[in-house]
N, C-alpha and C positions, 0 to 999 in steps of 0.2 A: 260124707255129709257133714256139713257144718251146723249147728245150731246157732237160728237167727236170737239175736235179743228180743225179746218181744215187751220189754218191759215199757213201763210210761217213761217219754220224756221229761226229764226234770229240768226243772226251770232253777237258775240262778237266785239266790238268797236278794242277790242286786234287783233283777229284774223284777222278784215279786215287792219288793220293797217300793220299787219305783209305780208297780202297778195300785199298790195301795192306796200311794200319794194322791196320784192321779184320779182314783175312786174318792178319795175325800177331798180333792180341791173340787169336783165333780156336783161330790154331796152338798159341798158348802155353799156353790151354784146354784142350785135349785131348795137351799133353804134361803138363800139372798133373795130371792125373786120376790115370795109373797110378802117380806120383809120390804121392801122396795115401796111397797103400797102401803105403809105403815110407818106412820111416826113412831120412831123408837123413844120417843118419851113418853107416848100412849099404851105402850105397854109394861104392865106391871108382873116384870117377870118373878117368878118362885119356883120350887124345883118342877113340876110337869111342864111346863114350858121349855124349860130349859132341856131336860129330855125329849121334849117333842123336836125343838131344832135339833136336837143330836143326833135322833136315831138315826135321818137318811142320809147324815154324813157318814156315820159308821155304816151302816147298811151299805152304802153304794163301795166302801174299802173293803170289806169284807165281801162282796162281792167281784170286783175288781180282783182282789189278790185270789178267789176259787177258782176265779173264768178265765183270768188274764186277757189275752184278748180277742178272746168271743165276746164279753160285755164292754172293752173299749174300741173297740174296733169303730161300732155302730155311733160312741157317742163323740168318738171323733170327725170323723163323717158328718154327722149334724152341725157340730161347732165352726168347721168347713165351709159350709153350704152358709150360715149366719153369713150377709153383708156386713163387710166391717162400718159405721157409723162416724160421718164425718161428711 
């Protein structure tokens, strides 16, 4: 009898770098949006501001780089489905 590996698949130092990215251009996406409706010379940014756009950029990479792609699977597929504009 052989013993199977039964260890977790590890992912590439490349790959989870890559999935990072892709979690924060993600993040940066959906902090642009409410920004869209807002004159950025009406806002008077100081640092909780500045932290509030940050967190779901960082959130969504740090998510991204745990799930790999379990969480971009879905928000590719979305992006997808978008008609392109024109």
């Amino acid at each position: 009898m052989t013993s199977e590996d039964s260890s977790p698949k590890h992912r590439a130092l490349t790959d989870v770098i890559k999935q990072i990215l892709l979690g924060i251009a993600f993040g940066l996406l959906l902090t642009l949006i409410p920004l869209s409706y807002i004159s950025i010379s009406a806002i008077e940014l100081d640092l909780l501001h500045i932290i509030l756009l940050a967190a779901p950029v960082l959130f969504c990479g740090i998510l991204a780089a745990a799930f790999g792609n379990k969480f971009l699977s879905p928000l590719t597929k979305f992006l997808e489905s978008i008609p392109p504009i024109g």
